[in-house]
N, C-alpha and C positions, 0 to 999 in steps of 0.2 A: 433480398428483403423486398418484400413487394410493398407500393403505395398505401397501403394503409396504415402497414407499420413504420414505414420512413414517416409519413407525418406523426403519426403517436410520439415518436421516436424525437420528432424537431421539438413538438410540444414540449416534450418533459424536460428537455434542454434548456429549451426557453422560460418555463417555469422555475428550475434550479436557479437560472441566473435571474429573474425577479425577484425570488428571495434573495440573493445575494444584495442585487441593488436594493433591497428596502433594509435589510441590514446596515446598508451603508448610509444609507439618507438617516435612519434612525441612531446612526453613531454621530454621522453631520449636526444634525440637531442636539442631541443631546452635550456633544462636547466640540466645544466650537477647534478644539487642534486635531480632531481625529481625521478628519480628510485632509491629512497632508501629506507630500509624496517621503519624507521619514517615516509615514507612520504606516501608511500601505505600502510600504516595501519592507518594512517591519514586518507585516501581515503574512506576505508572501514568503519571506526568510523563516518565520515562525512555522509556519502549516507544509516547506519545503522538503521536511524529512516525512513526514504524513503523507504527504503528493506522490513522493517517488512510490512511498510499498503501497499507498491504492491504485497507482496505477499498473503495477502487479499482480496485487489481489482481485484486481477486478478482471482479470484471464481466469482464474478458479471459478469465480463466482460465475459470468458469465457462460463458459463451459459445464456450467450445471453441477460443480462440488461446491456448492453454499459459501465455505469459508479455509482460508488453511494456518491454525492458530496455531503452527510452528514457524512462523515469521517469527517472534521474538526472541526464541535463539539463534535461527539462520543469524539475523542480525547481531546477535553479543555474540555467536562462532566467529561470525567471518569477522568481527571488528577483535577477537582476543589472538586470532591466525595470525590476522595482519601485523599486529605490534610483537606479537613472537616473532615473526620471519622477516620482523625489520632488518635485521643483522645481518641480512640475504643482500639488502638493497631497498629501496623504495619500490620502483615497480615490481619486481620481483614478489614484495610482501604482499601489495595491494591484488597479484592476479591470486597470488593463495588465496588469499582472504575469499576471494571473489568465488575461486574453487572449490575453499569451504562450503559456500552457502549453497553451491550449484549440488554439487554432494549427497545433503540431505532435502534438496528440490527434487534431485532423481529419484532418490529413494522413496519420498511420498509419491511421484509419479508412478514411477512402478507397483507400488504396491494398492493403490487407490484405481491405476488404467488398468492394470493386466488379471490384478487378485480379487477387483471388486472392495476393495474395503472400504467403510463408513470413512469417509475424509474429515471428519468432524471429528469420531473418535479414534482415527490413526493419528492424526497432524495433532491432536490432543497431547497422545502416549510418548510421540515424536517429542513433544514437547518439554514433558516430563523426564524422559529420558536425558536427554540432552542437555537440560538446565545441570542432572544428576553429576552426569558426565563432566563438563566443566566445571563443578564445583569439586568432584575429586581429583582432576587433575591438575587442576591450578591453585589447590589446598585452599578453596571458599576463600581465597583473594584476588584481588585486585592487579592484574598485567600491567605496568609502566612502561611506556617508552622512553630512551636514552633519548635527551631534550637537549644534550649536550649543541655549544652552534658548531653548523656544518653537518651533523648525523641524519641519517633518516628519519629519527625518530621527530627531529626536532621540524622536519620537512613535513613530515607526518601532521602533528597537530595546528596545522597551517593550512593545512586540504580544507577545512570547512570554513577559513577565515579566507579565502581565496577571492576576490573580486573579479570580476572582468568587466571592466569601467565602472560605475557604481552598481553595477549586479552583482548578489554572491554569487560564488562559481553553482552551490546546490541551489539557487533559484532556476539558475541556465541549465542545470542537469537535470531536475523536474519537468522545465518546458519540452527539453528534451525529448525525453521519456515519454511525455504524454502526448506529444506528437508523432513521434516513433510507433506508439500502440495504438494510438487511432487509426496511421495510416495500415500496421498491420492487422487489425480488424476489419475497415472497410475496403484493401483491394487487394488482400492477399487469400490464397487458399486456404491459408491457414486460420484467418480470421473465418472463412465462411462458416469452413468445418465446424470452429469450434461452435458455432451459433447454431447449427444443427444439432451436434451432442450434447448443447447445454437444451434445447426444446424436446428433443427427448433419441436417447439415446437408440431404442430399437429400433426407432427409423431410418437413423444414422449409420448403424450398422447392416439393415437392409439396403442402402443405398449405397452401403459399399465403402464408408469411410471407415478408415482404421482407428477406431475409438479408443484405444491402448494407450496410438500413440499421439495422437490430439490430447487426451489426459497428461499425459506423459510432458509433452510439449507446457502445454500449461502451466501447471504446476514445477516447471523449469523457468519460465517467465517469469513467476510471482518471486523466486529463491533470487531469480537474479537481480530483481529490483531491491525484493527486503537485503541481499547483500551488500547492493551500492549504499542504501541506508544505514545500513549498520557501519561501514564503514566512516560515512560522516560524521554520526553519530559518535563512535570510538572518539575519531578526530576532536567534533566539538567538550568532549570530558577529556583530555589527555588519559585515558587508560582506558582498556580492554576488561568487561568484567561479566560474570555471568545472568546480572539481571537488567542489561542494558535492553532496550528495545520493550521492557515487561509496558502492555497496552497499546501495543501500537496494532494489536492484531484487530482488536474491539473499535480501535477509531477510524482506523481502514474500512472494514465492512461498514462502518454506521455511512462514512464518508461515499462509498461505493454504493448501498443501497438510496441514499434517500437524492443518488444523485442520479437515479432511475433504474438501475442493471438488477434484474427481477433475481433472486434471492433462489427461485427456482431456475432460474439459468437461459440464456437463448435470447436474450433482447437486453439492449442498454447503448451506450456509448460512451466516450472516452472524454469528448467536453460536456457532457453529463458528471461523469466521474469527476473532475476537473473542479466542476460547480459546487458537487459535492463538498469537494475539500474546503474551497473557496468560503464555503460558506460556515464550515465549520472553524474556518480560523477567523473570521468575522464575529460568529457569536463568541467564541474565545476570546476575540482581543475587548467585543466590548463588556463581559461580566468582567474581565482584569478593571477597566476602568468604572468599572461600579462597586470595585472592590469584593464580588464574591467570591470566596476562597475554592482551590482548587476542589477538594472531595463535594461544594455544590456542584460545580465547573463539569463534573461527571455526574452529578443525578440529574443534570441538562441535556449533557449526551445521551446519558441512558434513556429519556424521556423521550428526545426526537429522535433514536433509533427502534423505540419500540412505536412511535406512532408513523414512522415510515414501513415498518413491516407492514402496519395494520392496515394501510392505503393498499399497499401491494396487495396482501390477501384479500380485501373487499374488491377489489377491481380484480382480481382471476377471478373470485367466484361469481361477479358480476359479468364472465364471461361464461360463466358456467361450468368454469373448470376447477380444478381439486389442484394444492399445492402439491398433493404427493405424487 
């Protein structure tokens, strides 16, 4: 990344997180209990399952495939695996689970690096498919784990109430994660690659990268996050079911896009993304305390994700360049 783009790159960082801070000043003011550390750890528990699959989604996105909206079965697959193969053992169930969702990550991989296909309308049909899929297999109900004490099962739905001192274990697994994918974007080959194939692809393969399997790779990252998600997710509902994860694909990208990572691919970053989410569980927590009901709560989302596209596209073509 050369010095122009690293500072573009800090800016938009630094902008993300100024909205966040005037989200917060403007929560501070308005309600004198909302900066408190219940309530911002509240925040971070709340936007936790969001945090892990953007930081997933935003390997696709930045690799230059826009989006991959078969996240929300990866997630209700690997979480209905999991509490079937309870009876395996606990870890045992969770690497299925995990399995599951790697599975149908390969499978977009492959067919999106090697076949060329619209990732938009494969990870779509993936989607479609797969909801089908588990609704005839597990007869359009609902998977319960055995809660019995001492069981798996019962171990099971305790994974998302997990602390590690006053952390939840999914706040610590978010940080995680998003420190894991930053450091693989900025010192790894594999991070460079993908930032090549996401600015555009024929040059990337004139230069010799194997663009297959940087796609490939990717879109293995995103399944393996939406599958940690999905599993907590299973965990925090005691049961495994076929519309678990349904919007998590829409608040991921809104949270990845306006958290800088260009939609056409090849430039963003990970406490970008990070800010992103940050900030969406901020205007979250503060329409809950103004009381607007959830279906506003998403014509809010939909509003700041269609006006962060619109910043993106006016700045490419303020560069002179075409999104296509």
């Amino acid at each position: 990344m050369d010095r122009k783009n690293r500072l573009l790159s800090v800016l938009e960082t630094v902008g993300i997180f100024a909205v966040a801070a005037l989200l917060l000043l403007t929560g501070m003011v308005a309600f004198p209990g909302f900066l408190t550390a219940d309530n911002l750890l509240g925040i971070l528990n709340a936007v936790a399952l969001l945090g892990i699959v953007a930081a997933g989604m935003a390997f696709v996105t930045y690799s230059g495939n826009i989006a991959d909206l078969s996240v929300p079965v990866i997630m209700a697959f690997s979480g209905i695996i999991a509490v079937a193969a309870l009876p395996l053992g606990l870890p045992l169930a969770l690497v299925l689970g995990i399995c599951a969702g790697l599975l149908i990550g390969a499978m977009n991989g492959f067919v999106v690096g090697t076949l060329n296909a619209n990732p938009i309308l494969w990870t779509l049909a993936v989607a479609f498919f797969m909801e089908g899929f588990m609704r005839f297999t597990w007869s359009n109900t609902q998977v319960y784990p055995d809660t019995t004490a001492g069981t798996a099962g019962a171990a099971f739905i305790q994974i998302f109430r997990v602390r590690i001192g006053p952390i939840p274990l999914v706040v610590a697994v978010m940080f995680a994660l998003f420190a894991a994918a930053h450091l693989a974007i900025t010192h790894t080959r594999f991070g460079r690659e993908s930032r090549l194939v996401g600015s555009s692809r024929a040059s990337a393969r004139t230069s010799g990268i194997p663009v297959a399997r940087v796609v490939f790779l990717n879109f293995l990252v995103t399944a393996f996050a939406a599958s940690i998600a999905g599993i907590f997710l299973t965990s925090m509902n005691r049961l495994g079911v076929f519309y678990l994860g349904q919007g998590y694909d829409f608040r991921a990208v809104t949270a990845v896009v306006i958290g800088g990572v260009m939609l056409s691919g090849g430039r963003g970053n990970m406490p970008g993304v990070f800010g992103g989410v940050l900030v969406m569980g901020l205007l979250t927590n503060i329409m809950t305390f103004l009381g607007i009901t959830a279906f506003r709560q998403n014509i809010v989302t939909g509003v700041v994700f269609i006006a962060a596209v619109g910043l993106q596209q006016y700045h490419i073509r303020a560069q002179g360049k075409d999104y296509a």
